[in-house]
Structure formats: structure tokens, C-alpha cells
C-alpha positions in Angstrom: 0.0 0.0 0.0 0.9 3.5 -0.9 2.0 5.7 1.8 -0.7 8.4 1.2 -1.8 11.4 3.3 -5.5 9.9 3.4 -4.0 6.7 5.0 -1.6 7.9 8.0 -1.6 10.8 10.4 0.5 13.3 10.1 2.0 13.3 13.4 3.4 10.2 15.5 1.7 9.2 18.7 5.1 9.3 20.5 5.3 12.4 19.9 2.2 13.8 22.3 2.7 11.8 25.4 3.3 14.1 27.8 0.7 16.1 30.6 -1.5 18.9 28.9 -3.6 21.5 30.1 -6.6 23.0 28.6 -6.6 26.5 27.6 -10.5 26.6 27.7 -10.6 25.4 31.9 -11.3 21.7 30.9 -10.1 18.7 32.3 -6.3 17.6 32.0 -5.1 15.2 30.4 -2.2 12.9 30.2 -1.5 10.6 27.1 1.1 8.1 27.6 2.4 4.8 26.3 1.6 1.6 27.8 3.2 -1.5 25.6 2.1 -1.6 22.3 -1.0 0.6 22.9 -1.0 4.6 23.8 -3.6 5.8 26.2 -5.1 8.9 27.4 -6.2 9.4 30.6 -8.3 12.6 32.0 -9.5 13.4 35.3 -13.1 14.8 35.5 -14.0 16.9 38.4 -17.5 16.8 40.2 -18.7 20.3 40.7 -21.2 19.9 43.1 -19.4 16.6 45.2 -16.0 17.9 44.7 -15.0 13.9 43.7 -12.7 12.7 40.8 -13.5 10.1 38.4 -10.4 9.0 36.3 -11.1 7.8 32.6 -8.4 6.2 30.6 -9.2 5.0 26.7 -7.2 3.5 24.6 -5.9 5.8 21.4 -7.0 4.3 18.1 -6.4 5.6 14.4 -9.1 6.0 11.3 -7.3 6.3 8.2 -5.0 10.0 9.1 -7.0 10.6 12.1 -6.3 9.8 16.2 -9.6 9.5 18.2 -10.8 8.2 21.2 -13.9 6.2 21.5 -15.5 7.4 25.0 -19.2 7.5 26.1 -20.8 6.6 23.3 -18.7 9.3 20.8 -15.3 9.9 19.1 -13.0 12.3 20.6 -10.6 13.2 17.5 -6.7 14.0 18.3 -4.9 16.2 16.3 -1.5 18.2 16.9 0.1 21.4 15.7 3.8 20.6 15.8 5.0 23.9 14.9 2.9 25.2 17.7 3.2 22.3 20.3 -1.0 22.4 20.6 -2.9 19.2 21.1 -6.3 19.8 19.7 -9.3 17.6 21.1 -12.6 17.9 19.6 -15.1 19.0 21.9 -12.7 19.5 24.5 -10.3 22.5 22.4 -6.7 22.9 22.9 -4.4 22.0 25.2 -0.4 23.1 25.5 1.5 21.3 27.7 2.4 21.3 31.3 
């Protein structure tokens, strides 16, 4: 198979495992590598009860996009090397920490 644009992403999972903050007051996250498999981990925060609940999914790949499959939706991953922004749909962007 031809290595094509439409097939891969164009940014290597390796390279965004790291801590990263949201610029828009969301939750953190933290993407890191565990065996084979990369994972993303956040950390929601209960408003009213003050109580975390951790979340980790596994970081899978459609074609040239990153996503995460959580609650029912896709969460897309994308990165801005030049800028060092991780950009999560739904979520915004995030710089890291």
C-alpha cells in the first residue's frame, strides 16, 4: 500500500505523550504509552461533590485521524507541531504542562 496522506496521520503518537492542560478550563489530560497501545487518561472533576473520576481509553487511528472512542462518541486527536498544541474535539486545545 501506498503511503498516502488519506492513510496515515501526520504526526506520531510518541510524539504527544506528555501532561497537557486545557486552555479553555477543561479537564487535564495525560497521554502516555503503555506496551504496544497509547492511552489517554483525563481526570473529571465533580462540581457539586468535589470527587474525581479518572477515565483512561485506549488511542486508536481511522485512516489519518487519532480518536478516542469514550461514552458513546469519538473524541478526534490532532497536533500542531510547529505550535506544540494538542487539539481535542469537543474539548479544544491543550499546551502542555
Amino acid at each position: 500500500m501506498k503511503r498516502t496522506k488519506e492513510n496515515y496521520p501526520s504526526f506520531n503518537l510518541f510524539s504527544i505523550v506528555d501532561t497537557w492542560e486545557s486552555i479553555n478550563l477543561n479537564p487535564t489530560v495525560i497521554i502516555y504509552r503503555n506496551d504496544k497501545t497509547y492511552l489517554f487518561s483525563i481526570i473529571y472533576v465533580s462540581e457539586t461533590t468535589r470527587q474525581a473520576s479518572p477515565a483512561t481509553y485506549e488511542i486508536q487511528q481511522d485512516g489519518s485521524q487519532y480518536f478516542i472512542a469514550a461514552a458513546s462518541k469519538w473524541l478526534y486527536v490532532d497536533y500542531d507541531p510547529a505550535k506544540d498544541v494538542l487539539s481535542i474535539s469537543s474539548l479544544g486545545d491543550y499546551l502542555r504542562s
